[in-house]
C-alpha positions in Angstrom: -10.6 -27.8 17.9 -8.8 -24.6 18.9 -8.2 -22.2 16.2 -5.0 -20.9 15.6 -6.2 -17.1 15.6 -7.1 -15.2 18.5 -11.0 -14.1 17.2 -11.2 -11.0 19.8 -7.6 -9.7 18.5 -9.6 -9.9 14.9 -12.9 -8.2 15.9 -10.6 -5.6 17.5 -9.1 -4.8 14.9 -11.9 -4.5 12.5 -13.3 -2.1 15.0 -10.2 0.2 14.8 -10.3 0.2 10.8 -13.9 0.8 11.0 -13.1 4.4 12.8 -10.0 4.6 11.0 -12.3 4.5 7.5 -14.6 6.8 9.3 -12.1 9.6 10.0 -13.2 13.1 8.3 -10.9 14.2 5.9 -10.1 17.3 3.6 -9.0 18.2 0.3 -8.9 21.3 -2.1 -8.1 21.4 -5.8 -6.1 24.3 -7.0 -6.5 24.7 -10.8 -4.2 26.3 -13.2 -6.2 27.8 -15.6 -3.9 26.9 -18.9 -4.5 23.1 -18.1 -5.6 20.5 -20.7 -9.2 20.3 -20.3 -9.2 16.6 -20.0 -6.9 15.9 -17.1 -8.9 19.1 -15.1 -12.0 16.4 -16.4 -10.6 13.4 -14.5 -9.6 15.0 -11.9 -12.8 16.8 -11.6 -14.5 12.8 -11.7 -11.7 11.0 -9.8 -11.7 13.9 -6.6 -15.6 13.8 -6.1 -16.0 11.9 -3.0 -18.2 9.1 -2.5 -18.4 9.3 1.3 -20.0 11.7 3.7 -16.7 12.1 6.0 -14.8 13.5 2.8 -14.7 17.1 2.0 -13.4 18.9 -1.2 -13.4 22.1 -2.6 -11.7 24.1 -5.7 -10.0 27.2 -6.2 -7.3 28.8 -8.1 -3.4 29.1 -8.2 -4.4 32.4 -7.2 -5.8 31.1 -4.1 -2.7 28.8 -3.3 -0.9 31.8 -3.4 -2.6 33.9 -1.2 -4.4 31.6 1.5 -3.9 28.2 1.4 -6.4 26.1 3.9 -4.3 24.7 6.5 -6.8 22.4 7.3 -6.3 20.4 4.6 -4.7 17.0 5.0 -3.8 17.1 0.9 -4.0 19.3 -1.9 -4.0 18.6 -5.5 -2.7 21.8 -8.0 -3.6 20.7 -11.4 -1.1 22.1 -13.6 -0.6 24.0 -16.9 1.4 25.9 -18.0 1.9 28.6 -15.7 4.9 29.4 -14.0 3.6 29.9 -10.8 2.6 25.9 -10.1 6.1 25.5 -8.5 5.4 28.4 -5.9 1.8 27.2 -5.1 2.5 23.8 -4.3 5.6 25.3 -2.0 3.2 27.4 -0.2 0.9 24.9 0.4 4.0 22.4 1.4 4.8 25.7 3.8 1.4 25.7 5.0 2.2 21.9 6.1 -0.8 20.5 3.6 0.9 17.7 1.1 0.6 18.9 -2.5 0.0 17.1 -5.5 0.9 18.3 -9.2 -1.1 16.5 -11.3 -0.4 17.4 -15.2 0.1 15.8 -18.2 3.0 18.1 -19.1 5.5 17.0 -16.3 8.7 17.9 -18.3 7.5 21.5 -18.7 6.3 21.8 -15.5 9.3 20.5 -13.6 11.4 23.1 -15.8 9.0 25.8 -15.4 8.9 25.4 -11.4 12.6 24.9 -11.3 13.3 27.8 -13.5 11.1 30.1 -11.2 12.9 29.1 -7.9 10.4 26.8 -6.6 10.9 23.1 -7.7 8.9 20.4 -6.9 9.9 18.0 -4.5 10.6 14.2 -6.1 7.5 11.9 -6.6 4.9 15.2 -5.9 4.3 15.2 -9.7 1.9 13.0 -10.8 1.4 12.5 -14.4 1.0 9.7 -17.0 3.3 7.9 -19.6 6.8 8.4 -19.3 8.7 5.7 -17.7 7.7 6.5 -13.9 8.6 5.2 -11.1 6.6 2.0 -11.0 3.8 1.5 -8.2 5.1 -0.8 -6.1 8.5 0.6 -5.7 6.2 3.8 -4.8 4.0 1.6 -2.0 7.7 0.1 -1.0 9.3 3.8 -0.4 5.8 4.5 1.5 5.6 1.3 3.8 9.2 2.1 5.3 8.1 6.1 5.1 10.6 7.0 3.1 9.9 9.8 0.5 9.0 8.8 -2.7 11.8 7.7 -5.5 12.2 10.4 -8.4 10.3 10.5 -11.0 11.4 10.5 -14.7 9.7 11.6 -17.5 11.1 11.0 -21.3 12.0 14.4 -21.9 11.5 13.6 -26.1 7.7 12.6 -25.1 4.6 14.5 -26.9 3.1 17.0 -24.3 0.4 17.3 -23.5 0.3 13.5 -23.2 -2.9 12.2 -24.3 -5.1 10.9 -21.9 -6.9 7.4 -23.3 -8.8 4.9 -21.3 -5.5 3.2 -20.7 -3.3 6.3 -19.9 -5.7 7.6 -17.6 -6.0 4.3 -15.7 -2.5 4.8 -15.0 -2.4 8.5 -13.9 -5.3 7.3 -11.5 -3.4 4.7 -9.9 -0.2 7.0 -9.9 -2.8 9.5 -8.1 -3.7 6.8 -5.6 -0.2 6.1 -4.6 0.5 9.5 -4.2 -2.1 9.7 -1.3 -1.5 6.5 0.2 2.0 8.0 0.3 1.4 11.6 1.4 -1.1 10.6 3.9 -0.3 7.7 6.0 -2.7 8.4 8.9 -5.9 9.0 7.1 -4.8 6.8 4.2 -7.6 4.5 4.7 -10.4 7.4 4.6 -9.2 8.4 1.7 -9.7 5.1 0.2 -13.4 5.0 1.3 -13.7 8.7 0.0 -12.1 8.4 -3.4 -12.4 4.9 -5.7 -8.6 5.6 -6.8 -7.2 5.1 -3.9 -8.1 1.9 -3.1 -6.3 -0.6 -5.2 -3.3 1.4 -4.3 -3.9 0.8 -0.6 -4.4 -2.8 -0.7 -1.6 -3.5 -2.7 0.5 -1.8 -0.2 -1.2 -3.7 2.7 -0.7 -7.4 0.6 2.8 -6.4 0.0 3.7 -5.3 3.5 1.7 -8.5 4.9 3.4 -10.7 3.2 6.4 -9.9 4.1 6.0 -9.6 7.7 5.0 -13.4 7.6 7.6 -14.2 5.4 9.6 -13.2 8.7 7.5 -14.4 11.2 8.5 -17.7 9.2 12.0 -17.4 9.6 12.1 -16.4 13.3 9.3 -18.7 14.9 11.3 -21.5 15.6 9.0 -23.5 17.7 6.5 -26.0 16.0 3.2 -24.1 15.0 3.9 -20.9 16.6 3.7 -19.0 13.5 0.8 -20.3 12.8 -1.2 -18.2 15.1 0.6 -14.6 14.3 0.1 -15.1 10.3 -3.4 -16.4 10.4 -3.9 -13.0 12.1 -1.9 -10.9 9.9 -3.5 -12.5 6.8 -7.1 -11.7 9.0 -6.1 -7.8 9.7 -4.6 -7.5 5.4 -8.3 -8.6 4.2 -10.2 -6.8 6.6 -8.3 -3.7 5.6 -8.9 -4.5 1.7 -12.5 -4.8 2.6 -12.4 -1.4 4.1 -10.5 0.1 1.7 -13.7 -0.8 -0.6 -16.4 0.6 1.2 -17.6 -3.5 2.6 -18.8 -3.4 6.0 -17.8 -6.3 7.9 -20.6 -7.3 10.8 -19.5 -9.2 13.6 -20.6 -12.5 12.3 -19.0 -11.7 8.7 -15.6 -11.4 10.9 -15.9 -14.2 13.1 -16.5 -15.9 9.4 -13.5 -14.6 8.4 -11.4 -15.3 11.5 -12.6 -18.7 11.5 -12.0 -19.4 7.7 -8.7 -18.5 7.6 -7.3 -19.4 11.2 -9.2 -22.9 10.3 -7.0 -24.0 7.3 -3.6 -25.6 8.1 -2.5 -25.9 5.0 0.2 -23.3 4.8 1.8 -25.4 7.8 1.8 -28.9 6.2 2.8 -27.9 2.9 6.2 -26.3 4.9 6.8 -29.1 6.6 6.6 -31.6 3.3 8.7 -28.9 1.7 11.1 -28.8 4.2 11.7 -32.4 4.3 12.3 -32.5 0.5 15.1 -29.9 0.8 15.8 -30.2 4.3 18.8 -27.4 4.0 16.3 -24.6 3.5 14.0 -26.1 5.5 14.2 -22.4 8.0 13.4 -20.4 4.5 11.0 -22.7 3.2 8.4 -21.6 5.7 9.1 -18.3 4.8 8.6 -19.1 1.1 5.1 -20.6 1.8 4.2 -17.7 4.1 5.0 -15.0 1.8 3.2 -17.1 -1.4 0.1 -18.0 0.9 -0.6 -14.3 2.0 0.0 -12.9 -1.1 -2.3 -14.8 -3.1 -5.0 -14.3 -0.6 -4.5 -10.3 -0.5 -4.7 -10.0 -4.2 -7.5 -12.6 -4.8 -9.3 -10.4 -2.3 -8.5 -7.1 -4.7 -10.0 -8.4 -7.7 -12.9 -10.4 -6.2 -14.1 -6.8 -4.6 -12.8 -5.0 -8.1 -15.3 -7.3 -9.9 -18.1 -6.1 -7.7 -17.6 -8.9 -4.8 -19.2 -8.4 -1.3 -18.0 -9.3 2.2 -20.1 -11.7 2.2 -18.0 -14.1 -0.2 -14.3 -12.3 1.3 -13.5 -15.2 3.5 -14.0 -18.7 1.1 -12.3 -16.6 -2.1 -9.4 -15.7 -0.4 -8.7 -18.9 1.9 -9.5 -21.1 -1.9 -6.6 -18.6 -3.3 -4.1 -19.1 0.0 -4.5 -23.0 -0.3 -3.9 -22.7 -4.2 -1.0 -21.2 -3.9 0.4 -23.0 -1.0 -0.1 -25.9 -2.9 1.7 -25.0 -6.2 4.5 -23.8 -3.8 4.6 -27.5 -2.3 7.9 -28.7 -4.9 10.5 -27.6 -3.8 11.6 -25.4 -7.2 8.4 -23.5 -6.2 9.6 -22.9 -3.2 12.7 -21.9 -4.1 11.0 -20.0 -6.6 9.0 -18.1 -4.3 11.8 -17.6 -1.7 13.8 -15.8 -3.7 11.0 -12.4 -3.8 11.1 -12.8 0.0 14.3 -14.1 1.3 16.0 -10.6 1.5 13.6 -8.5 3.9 13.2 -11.9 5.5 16.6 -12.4 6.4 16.5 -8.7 8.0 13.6 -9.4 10.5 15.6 -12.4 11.5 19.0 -10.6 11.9 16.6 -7.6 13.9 15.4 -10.7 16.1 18.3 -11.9 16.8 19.5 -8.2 17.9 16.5 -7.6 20.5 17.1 -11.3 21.3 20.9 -10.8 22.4 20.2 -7.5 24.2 17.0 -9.0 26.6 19.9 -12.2 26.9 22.6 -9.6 27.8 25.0 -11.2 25.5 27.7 -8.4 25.2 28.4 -5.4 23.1 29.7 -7.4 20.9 27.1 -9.5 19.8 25.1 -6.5 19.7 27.1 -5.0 16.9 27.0 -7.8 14.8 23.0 -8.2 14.7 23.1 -4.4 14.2 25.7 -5.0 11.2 23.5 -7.9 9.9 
């Protein structure tokens, strides 16, 4: 039996995120010397690398000021309160190295920069509590590289905020997005370098997968054509997870994993049974099972390798979590269920389709403008 995954496309691809992960990459920490001495601590932990390609080193506002590395492709200024933060992290923006202000005193900082003439850009401070800007509208604003939303801090808050096991979990994972934001191209090398990106990452990479096979749902409109361009999405989304967390992938763990999930046609038969039950969506309904099968394989691959998994077990724990879900997706309120988190950016691939589609066809100006205004 053919598969319906194209194995060399998959080995290629895990060859490109192997250099991608290998990619040297460079840091500095600028630290304000009136910063609370436990979130200097974890940043201290969380920006030791754990990878030979990752280099970091520390100096001090003063330094920020004065001679910024250029080679950098992030800095991190964690703040206090001096006035000054505002005016490093714009040099270093002016010395085109992303900054990060980490603190856990954003109000004051924000007013302190913006008072001295330098304010910080939106979504550059990093801090915990407050009501944030949650993490995946953060990965959302980065996988259409937009900048970052705003983020708001309650202004009545206690600060310094007080950095428990659960606080500082969260300024971690704010600290993750951050980079995978502010560093697109080496975002992957980061991830290997520094244990705080990851999660981050792969959320971004589930989310983003998911939705491009909700579309490719929508717009294959020939019987099992989809099937071949999601299997190898889903393929590329979990070896990028396993990268993210430092699992090698051999050849013959990939051609496992290419055959695993390209062998399992359950996301197509459960559409097609769904689609006869409520034959009127049956277009979206594949989109529904898409977006539900991908996502459930990206994050079951998350916390397999958060709870210590190897590659080794990648492939059977993700494809048992894709056929789980596809199943519970199989009534049709599932479906529905499901289609509504995917039905909007679906319905935009399809109108973007249809554009390209009219302009190979040469259908007129007029047809052009309304796929552009869909």
């Amino acid at each position: 039996m053919q598969l319906p995954i194209d194995v060399k496309a998959v080995l290629d691809e895990a060859m490109s995120i192997d250099e991608a992960g290998r990619t040297p990459v460079s840091a500095t920490v600028y630290v304000d010397a009136s910063c609370p001495q436990d979130v200097l601590e974890l940043a201290l932990a969380a920006l030791s690398p754990q990878a030979p390609h990752a280099r970091v080193a520390f100096g001090s506002l003063d330094d920020a000021l004065a001679a910024p590395y250029p080679g950098d492709d992030a800095a991190v200024v964690v703040a206090g309160t001096d006035e000054r933060v505002g005016q490093a992290a714009a040099c270093l923006r002016a010395a085109g190295v992303p900054a990060m202000v980490l603190t856990t005193l954003p109000t004051l900082v924000l007013e302190l920069a913006q008072a001295a003439g330098s304010p910080i850009p939106d979504g550059d401070v990093v801090a915990p509590g407050g009501t944030g800007v949650p993490l995946a509208r953060r990965l959302a604003c980065a996988a259409k590289g937009k900048p970052q939303a705003a983020v708001e801090y309650d202004a009545d808050a206690a600060e310094p905020a007080e950095l428990d096991e659960a606080s500082a979990r969260q300024l971690k994972e704010r600290m993750g997005a951050w980079v995978v934001a502010a560093c697109r191209e080496k975002k992957l090398a980061f991830a290997l370098a520094f244990p705080f990106v990851r999660r981050p990452l792969s959320l971004e990479a589930v989310g983003a997968t998911a939705l491009q096979n909700a579309g490719v749902g929508l717009v294959m409109f020939i019987p099992g054509a989809d099937m071949p361009v999601m299997t190898l999405n889903q393929a590329k989304m979990l070896l990028q997870i396993a990268a993210a967390y430092g699992q090698p992938m051999s050849i013959a763990r990939v051609k496992e994993l290419a055959c695993v999930v390209g062998g399992a046609f359950a996301c197509r038969t459960a559409a097609r049974q769904v689609a006869g039950a409520v034959p009127a969506l049956g277009w979206a309904v594949k989109a529904a099972i898409g977006y539900a099968g991908t996502e459930a394989m990206g994050r079951a691959a998350i916390e397999y390798f958060e709870a210590g998994g190897s590659a080794a077990g990648l492939a059977e724990t993700a494809a048992r979590a894709r056929d789980a879900a596809v199943a519970a997706a199989g009534a049709a309120q599932g479906a529905r269920a499901v289609l509504g988190r995917a039905t909007e950016r679906a319905r935009g691939l399809a109108a973007a389709a249809r554009g390209c589609a009219a302009k190979r066809a040469g259908t007129g100006a007029a047809d052009e403008t309304e796929g552009a205004r869909a």
